[in-house]
C-alpha positions, 0 to 999 in steps of 0.5 A, spaced: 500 500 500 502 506 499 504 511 504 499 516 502 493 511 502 496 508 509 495 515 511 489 517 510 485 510 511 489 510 519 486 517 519 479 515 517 479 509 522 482 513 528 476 519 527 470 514 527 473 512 533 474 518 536 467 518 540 470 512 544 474 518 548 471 523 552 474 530 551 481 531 553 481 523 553 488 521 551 488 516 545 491 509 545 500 510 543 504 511 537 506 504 539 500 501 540 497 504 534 503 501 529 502 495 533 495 494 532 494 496 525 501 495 523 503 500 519 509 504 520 511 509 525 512 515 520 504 513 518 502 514 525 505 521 526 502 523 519 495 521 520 495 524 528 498 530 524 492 530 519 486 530 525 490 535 529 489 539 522 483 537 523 482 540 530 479 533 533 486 531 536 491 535 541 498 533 541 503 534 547 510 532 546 512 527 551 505 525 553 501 524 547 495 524 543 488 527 546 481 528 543 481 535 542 476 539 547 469 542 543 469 549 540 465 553 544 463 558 540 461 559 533 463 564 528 458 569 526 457 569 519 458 574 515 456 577 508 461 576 503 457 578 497 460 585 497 466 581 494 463 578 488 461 586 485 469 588 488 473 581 484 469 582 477 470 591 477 475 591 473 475 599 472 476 600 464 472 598 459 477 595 455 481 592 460 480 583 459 476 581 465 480 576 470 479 569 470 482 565 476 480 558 474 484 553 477 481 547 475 484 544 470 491 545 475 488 541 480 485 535 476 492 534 474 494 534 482 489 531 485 490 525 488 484 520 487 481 516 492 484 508 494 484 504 490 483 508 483 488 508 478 492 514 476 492 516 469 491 524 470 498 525 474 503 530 471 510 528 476 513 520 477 510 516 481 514 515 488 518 509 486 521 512 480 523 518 484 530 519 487 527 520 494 535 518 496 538 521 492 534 527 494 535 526 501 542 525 500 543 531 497 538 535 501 542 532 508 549 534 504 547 540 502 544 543 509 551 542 511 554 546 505 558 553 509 553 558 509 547 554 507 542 558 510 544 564 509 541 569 503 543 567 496 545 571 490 538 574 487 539 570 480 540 564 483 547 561 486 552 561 480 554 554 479 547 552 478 545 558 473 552 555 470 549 548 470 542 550 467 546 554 461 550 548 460 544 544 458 541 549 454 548 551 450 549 555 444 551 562 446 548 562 453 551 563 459 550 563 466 549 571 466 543 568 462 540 565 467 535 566 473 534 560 479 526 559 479 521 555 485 519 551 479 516 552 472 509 555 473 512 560 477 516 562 472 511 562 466 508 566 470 513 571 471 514 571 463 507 572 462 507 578 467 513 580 464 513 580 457 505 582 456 500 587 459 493 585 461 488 585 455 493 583 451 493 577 446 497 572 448 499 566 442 499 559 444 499 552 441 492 549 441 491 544 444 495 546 450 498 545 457 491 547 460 495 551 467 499 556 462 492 558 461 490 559 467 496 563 467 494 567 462 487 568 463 488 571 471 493 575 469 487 579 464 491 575 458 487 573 452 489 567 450 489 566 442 490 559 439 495 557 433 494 549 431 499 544 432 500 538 428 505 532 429 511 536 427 509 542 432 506 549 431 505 551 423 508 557 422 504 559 416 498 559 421 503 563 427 505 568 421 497 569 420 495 569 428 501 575 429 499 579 423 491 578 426 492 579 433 498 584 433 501 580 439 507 580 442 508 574 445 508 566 444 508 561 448 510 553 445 512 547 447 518 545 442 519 538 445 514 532 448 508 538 447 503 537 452 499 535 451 500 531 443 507 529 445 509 532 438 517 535 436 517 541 432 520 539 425 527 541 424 525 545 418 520 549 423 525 551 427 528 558 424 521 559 421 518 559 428 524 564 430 523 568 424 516 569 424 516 571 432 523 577 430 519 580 424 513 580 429 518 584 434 514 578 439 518 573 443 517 566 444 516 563 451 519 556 451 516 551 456 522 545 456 518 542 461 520 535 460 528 534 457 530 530 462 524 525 460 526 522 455 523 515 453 530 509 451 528 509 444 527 517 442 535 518 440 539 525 440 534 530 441 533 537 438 536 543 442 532 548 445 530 554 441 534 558 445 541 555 443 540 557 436 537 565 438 543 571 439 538 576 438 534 574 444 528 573 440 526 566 446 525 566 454 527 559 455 524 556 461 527 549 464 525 545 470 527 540 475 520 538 478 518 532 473 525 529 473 525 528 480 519 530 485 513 535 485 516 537 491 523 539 489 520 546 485 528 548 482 527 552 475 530 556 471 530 562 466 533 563 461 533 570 457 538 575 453 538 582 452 534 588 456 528 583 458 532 579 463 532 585 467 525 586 467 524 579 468 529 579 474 524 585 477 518 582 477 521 575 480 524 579 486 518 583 487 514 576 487 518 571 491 525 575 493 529 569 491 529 561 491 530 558 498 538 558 499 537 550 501 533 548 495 537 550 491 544 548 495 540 541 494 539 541 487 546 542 486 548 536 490 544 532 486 545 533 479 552 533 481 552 527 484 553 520 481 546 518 482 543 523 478 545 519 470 544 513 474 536 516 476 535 519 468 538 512 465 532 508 470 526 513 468 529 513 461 528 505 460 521 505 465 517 510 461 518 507 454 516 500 457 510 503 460 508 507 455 509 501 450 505 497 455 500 503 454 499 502 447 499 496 446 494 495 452 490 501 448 490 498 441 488 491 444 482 493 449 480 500 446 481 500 438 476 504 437 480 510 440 485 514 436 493 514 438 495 519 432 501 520 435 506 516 439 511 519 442 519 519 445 518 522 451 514 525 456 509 521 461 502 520 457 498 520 452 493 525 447 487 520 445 482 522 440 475 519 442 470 516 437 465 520 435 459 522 439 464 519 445 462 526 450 468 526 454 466 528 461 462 523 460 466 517 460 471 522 464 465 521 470 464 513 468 472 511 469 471 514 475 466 509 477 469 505 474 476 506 478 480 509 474 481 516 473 484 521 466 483 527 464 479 530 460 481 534 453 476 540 453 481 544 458 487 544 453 483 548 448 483 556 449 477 556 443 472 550 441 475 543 440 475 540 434 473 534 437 474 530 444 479 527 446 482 524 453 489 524 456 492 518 460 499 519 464 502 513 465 508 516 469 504 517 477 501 509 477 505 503 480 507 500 475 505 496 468 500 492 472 496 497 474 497 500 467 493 494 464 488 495 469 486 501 469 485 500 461 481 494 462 477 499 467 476 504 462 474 498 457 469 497 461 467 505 462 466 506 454 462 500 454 457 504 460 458 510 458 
């Protein structure tokens, strides 16, 4: 089982239990708690911790666990109304009304009940993480001299180093600003490079939280199709010609969701398109670091072929190693660095000096090879297993495009599948997925899932959960 779901199944039995105790009463020890239900002590202490949240337990150091004692009063309620006329005045005519959705984000971040199959999950599942590795790294760098002072306001020098290394081109480490993970600093490029109401370009369909981005920061996203080799740039020409915007955002490698590699020959197009339109190009490199065994020598990024600055690269260790581990970068030339490392510090003053010590450690330590070699080998065999499962249970269903990396699945669903629909009927039926509508800034051209197989066990849990989806369609 699961830490996770240990955890939660041993809060939910002790909070059942809790009317045995009178108010005050204490609870039976960790000890007694490990030995009866036979989970580890960690478990224990995080499922007390959850119900002390919770405010029904009382933990006393040295002492215990007690049933908390009843609240005494209750809170006036007031009236809140008044903020729905404040969050929607937006003082101009002509100024984008904000949209703060955060639903396609959390979709992918939820954590499904026990016992579902998680095929929406955007990180590596615990078991393909490099939690000792991270630890060590973590333990190592705490002892760094000056590990807990303030760090430079760029990032520590040899990690800028680091991350310019693994761009290349003309870019060095004074290109090169350490971020708390890639949201992050999407957001601070979209805030830096595009006033509210201005249009924004983005690949359709797309990453549904770059959206979200765009929208609450009063953006409009405008879409420009992709294919299987990436955006098209005659439709990019024409949407920058049309909109008069200044910016767009792609994915050059592994786009989420298709999967799909810019063309080669798409590449300077791209680049020249957006410098004749004096508009930069924002490159989310989310996930490099994931590529499948079988994908060969990978293309690099945009901005290693860019000397005049046209590209705000953004690259991230998240998805290589943890959701928890937020180290990003971004990467840009010219006077808009400067913009971008003014907002970055008014937003979030710099990366915790630890984290970023501890990412040092890591990508300099033996075990960091040897983590993108294992994960390199384990996504292709589940990806395959993915495949051949779908094309075995669910042929009706469209897989247009395998691809060499990354962690999921784009599928187009048959005609008159709805998929919310089928998205509420597999998780009934144990399984959970994304759907597609959220991907798309304007009206999808048809329905579409995403199955990740990246956060699940394994590849046994791989052909369940298809098996379960079978079952699902054939309900739905």
């Amino acid at each position: 089982m699961q830490e996770r779901s240990s955890v939660g199944e041993l809060a939910n039995h002790l909070r059942s239990e809790l009317d045995r105790y009178s108010p005050g009463g204490k609870l039976p020890s960790s000890r007694a708690l490990v030995e009866r239900f036979r989970v580890s002590p960690v478990t224990v202490t995080r499922a007390l911790a959850q119900l002390t949240a919770e405010g029904l337990v009382v933990t006393r150091p040295g002492a215990g666990a007690f049933r908390a004692m009843p609240r005494t009063a209750t809170a006036a309620t007031g009236d809140t109304s008044w903020q729905e006329v404040a969050l929607s005045a937006d003082g101009a005519a002509d100024v984008v009304p904000r949209t703060v959705d955060a639903s396609a984000v959390l979709a992918t971040l939820a954590v499904p009940p026990p016992g579902v199959i998680e095929f929406n999950g955007g990180y590596l599942h615990p078991s393909l993480q490099p939690e000792r590795a991270m630890a060590a790294a973590l333990s190592r760098a705490g002892r760094r001299p000056g590990a807990w002072s303030r760090p430079p306001i760029e990032g520590l020098p040899e990690l800028r180093e680091w991350f310019a290394r693994g761009i290349g081109g003309s870019v060095t480490a004074a290109d090169v600003l350490v971020g708390a993970g890639g949201q992050t600093a999407l957001t601070t490029a979209l805030r830096a490079l595009a006033p509210p109401g201005a249009p924004v370009l983005v690949e359709s369909p797309t990453y549904p939280g770059m959206l979200a981005i765009a929208r609450a920061a009063g953006l409009r996203p405008v879409p420009v199709p992709v294919d299987a080799d990436g955006v098209r740039p005659a439709l990019l020409a024409d949407a920058f010609h049309a909109t008069g915007a200044r910016v767009f955002v792609c994915q050059p490698l592994f786009q989420n969701p298709t999967g799909a590699v810019l063309a080669p020959a798409r590449r300077p197009e791209v680049l020249r398109i957006a410098r004749d339109a004096g508009a930069f190009v924002i490159e989310d490199d989310f996930v490099r670091r994931l590529v499948h065994e079988d994908a060969g020598p990978l293309p690099r990024p945009l901005a290693a072929d860019d000397p005049d600055g046209v590209v705000v690269h953004v690259g991230s260790l998240t998805k290589a190693t943890s959701p928890s581990f937020r180290v990003s970068a971004l990467t840009a030339h010219g006077p808009v660095l400067q913009r971008l490392r003014a907002i970055q510090v008014v937003d979030t003053f710099f990366v915790p000096r630890p984290l970023q010590e501890a990412a040092l450690e890591l990508v300099g330590s033996p075990a960091w090879p040897r983590h993108l070699r294992a994960i390199s080998a384990e996504l292709k065999t589940r990806r395959d297993t993915m495949t051949a499962a779908l094309r075995l249970e669910l042929p009706d269903f469209s897989l247009p495009h395998i691809p060499s990396g990354g962690y999921h699945l784009w599928l187009r669903l048959p005609a008159g599948t709805e998929e919310q629909s089928l998205t509420t009927a597999a998780l009934r039926a144990g399984v959970s997925l994304t759907p597609g509508r959220p991907y798309f800034s304007a009206e999808p051209p048809a329905a579409h899932i995403r199955l990740s197989f990246a956060a699940v066990a394994g590849t046994g849990e791989i052909v369940e959960g298809v098996r379960r989806l079978r079952a699902a369609y054939g309900t739905g």
